[in-house]
N, C-alpha and C positions, 0 to 999 in steps of 0.2 A: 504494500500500500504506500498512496505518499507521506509526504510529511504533515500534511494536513488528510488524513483519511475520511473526513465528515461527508464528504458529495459521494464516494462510494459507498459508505455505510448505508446513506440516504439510499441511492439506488437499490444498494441489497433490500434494505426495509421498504418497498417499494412492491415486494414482490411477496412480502406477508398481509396479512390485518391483525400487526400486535398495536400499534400505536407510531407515536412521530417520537423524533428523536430529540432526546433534549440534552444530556451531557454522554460521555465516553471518556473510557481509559482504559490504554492500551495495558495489557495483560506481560509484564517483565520477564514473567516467570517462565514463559515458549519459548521452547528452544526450538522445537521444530514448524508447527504451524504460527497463524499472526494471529490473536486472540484478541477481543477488549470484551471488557465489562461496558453496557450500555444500559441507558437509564431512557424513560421511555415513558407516554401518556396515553394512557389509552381512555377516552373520552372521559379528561380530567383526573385519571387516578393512574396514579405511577409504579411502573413498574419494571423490573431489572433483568435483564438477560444476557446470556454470553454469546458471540457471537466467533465464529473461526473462521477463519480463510484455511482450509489445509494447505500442504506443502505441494509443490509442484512435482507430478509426477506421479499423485497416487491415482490409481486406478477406481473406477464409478464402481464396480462391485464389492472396493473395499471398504467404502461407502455405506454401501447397504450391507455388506457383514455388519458395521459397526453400530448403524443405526437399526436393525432388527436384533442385535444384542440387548439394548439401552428398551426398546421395545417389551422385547418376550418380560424382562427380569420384571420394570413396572406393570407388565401385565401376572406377572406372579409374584406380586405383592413384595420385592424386593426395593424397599423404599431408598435409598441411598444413594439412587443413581441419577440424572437430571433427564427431562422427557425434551425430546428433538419438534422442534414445532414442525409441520406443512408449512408448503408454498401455496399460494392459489392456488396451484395445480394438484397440488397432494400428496407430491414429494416431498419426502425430510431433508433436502437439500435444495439447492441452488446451484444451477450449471451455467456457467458462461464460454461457449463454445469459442475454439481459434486454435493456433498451432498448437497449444498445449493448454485442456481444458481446466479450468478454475472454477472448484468448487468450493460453496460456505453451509454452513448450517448455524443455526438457530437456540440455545439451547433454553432451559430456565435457569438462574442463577440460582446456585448452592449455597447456602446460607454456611455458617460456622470460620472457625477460626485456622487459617492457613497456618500452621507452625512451623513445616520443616520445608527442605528441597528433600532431595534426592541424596546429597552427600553428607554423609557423617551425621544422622540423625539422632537424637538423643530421647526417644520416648522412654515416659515414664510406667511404671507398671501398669496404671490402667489401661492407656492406651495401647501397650502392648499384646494386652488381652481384647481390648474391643476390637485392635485390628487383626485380630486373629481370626476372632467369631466372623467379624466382615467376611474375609476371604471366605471362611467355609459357606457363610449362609449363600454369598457369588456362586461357589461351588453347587451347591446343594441344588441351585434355582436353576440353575445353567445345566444339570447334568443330563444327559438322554437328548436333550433338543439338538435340533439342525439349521443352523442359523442361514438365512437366504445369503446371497453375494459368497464373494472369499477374499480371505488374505491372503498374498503373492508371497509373506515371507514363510518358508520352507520350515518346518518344525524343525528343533533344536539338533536332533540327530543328523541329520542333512545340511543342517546349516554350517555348523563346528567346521566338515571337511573343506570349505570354501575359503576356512581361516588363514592356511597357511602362502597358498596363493596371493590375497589382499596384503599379508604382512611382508611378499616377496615383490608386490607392486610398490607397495611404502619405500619399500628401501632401493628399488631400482628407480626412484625417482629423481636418486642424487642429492637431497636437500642436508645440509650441515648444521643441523639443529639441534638443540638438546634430547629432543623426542626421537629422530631418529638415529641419533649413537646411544639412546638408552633402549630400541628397540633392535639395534644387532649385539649389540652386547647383552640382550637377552633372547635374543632371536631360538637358540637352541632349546633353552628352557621350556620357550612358551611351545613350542611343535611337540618335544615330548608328551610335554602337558595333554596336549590335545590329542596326541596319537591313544596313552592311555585313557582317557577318558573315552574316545569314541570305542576301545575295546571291551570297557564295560555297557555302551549301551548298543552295542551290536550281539548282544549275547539276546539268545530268545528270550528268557524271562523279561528285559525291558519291554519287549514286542508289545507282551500281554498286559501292562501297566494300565489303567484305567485315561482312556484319553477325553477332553470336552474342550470346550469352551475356555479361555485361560484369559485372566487379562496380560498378563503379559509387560507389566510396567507396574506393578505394584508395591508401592513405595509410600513413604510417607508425604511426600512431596506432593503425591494423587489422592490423598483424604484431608476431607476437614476434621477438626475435632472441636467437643462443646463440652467443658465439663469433664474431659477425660474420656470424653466417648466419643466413636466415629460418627457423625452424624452425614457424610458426604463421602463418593467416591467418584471419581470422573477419569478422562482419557483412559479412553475406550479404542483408541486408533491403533493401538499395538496388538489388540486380543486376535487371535487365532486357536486355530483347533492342535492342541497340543497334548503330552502327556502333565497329567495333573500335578502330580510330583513336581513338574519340572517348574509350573507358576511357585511351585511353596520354595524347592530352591532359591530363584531366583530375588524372593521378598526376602528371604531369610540373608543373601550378600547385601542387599540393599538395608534393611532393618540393622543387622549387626557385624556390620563388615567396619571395624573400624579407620578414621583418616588420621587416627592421632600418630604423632611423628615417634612416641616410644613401644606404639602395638600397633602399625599402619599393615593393614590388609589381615588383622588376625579378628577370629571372630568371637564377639562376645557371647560364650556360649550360657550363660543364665539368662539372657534375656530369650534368647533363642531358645531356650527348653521351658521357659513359660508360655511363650509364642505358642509352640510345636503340642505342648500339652492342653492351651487353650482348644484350639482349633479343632483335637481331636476332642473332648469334651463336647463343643458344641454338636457331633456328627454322632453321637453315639445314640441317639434314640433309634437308630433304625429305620430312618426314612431317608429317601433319596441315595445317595453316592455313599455315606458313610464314611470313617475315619481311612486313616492313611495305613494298607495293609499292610502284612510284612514286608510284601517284595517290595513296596513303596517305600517302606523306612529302610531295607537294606539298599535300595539305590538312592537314597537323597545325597549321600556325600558324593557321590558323580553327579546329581545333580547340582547339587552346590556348588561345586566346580565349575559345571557347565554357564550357572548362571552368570559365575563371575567373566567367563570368555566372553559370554553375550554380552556383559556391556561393555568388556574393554574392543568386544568389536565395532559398539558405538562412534571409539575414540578415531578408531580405524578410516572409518567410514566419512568421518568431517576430516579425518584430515588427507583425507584422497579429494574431498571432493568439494572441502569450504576451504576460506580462507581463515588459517586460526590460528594463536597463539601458540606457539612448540612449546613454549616455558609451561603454560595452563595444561594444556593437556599432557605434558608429562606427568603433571603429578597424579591426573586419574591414571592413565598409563601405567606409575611407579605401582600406583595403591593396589592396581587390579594384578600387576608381577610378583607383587611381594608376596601375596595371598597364595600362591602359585606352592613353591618351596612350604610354604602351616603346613597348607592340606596335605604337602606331603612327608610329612613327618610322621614319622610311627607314634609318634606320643600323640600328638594332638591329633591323628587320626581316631587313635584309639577312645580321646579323649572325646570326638565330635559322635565317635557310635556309642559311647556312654551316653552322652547326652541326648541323642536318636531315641536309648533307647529307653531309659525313665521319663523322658519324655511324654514317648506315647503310649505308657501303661496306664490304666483308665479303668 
């Protein structure tokens, strides 16, 4: 958008019947799409919604993966999530056709109190446990159904092998950076990593792991909290059809993967076996999907793994393909290598399948 983005808002809002526009601000916190908070009068009474521009490039059926997600869950009573408005027409979106098409949508604004990003987040017990319960109740709503559209990114097992290629483009690029002399000088490490990893989840018991619906981005940074309790969950642009394990992985580097400079990349495992014991609590009545079985708790520390490759292939990906700071992303870079070397220590291994598994006795 421009610098002054008001006459394109206008136009987008042109194409609903929420109201007229009356203030905006732009949303900091996107990294990937262009978000604001808009305030809005709908025949004298005001009212607040989010609006997005996605990123360039994603595809109309990941679209409607995302927006018959956001769908099904408020249609089965899963309140936490925010409802996508229609167009005149009665699309959840807005398309604006040309060389490369540009889509927005509409959302309700989430009420509650923003606390963390994504890095080095510091919840406290309660929250710890209501974001636990969240995931599962996600879980629970989401499991069996067949969400319309799809998402083009490849589930985690597929994806991993793609890693060591993109990290051999980074470095045939020639650049003299901090990032890239601290990615060949760990260049060996991180392929092992990856080699072992994909040979535990190429074994058949992963095969048969319980797969659904996942978000995929599940972090603290993506709920609001009131009180200590989650009262909002949003971006929804990452979910796909994955193994279920591998979403609780993934929260669980993001939850307690620490950035501090004297335990950077190791994991706090007590908050993490409150998490892990929450979650399965909530699923124990017997309805829907159910707790995380064994073959799930015996593969979450490949999970874990895995999730932490996933985001340092975030890191990957902006800097093949943005223009970014070497010095900044080094240090998620550092944070996500260092993690590398815990996971594979015999102590702390043995340490994180203690913690797997008092965890999840219930």
């Amino acid at each position: 958008m421009s610098s002054d983005p008001s006459p394109e808002l206008r136009q987008i809002l042109s194409h609903y019947d929420l109201g007229e526009l009356v203030a905006y601000q732009r949303d900091e916190r996107g990294t990937v799409n262009t978000s604001f908070t808009i305030d809005l009068l709908f025949h004298g009474v005001p009212k607040r919604f989010f609006l997005r521009r996605y990123k360039r490039g994603i595809k109309e059926e990941e679209l409607l993966f995302e927006h018959s997600v956001l769908t099904h869950l408020l249609e089965n009573n899963f309140r936490l999530v925010s409802r996508v408005h229609p167009t005149h027409d009665g699309r959840t979106y807005l398309k604006f056709d040309g060389e490369q098409p540009v889509f927005y949508a509409i959302f309700d604004y989430l009420e509650g109190e923003d606390k963390f990003t994504w890095i080095n987040p510091r919840c406290n017990s309660s929250e710890i446990i209501s974001s636990a319960e969240a995931l599962a109740g996600f879980h629970r709503a989401i499991h069996g159904w067949i969400p319309r559209g799809k998402r083009h990114e490849p589930r985690i097992v597929d994806l991993l092998p793609t890693l060591p290629g993109i990290i051999d483009d980074i470095l045939q690029m020639g650049q003299q950076d901090a990032f890239t002399e601290y990615l060949h000088a760990n260049r060996d490490l991180i392929l092992q990593h990856i080699g072992d990893i994909l040979n535990l989840l190429h074994r058949p018991e992963y095969q048969s792991l319980p797969q659904l619906v996942i978000h995929c981005d599940y972090h603290p940074g993506n709920l609001k909290f009131a009180a200590g309790k989650v009262v909002a969950m949003f971006d929804f642009d990452w979910s796909k059809v994955d193994a279920r394990g591998f979403d609780i992985g993934l929260a669980i580097v993001y939850f307690f993967s620490s950035w501090d400079e004297a335990d950077n990349g190791q994991l706090r495992l007590e908050g993490m076996e409150l998490f892990l014991h929450s979650y399965q609590r909530k699923l124990v009545d017997g309805t829907g999907i159910g707790p995380l079985s064994l073959a799930e708790q015996e593969h979450l520390p490949a999970l874990i793994a895995a999730g932490n490759l996933y985001v340092m292939n975030w890191a990957f990906q902006d800097y093949l393909h943005k223009p970014v700071d070497p010095q900044e992303y080094l240090g998620c870079l550092r944070h996500h290598a260092q993690m590398i070397p815990w996971l594979g220590e015999a102590r702390n291994r043995q340490r994180l399948e203690n913690c797997i598994l008092t965890a999840c006795e219930y």
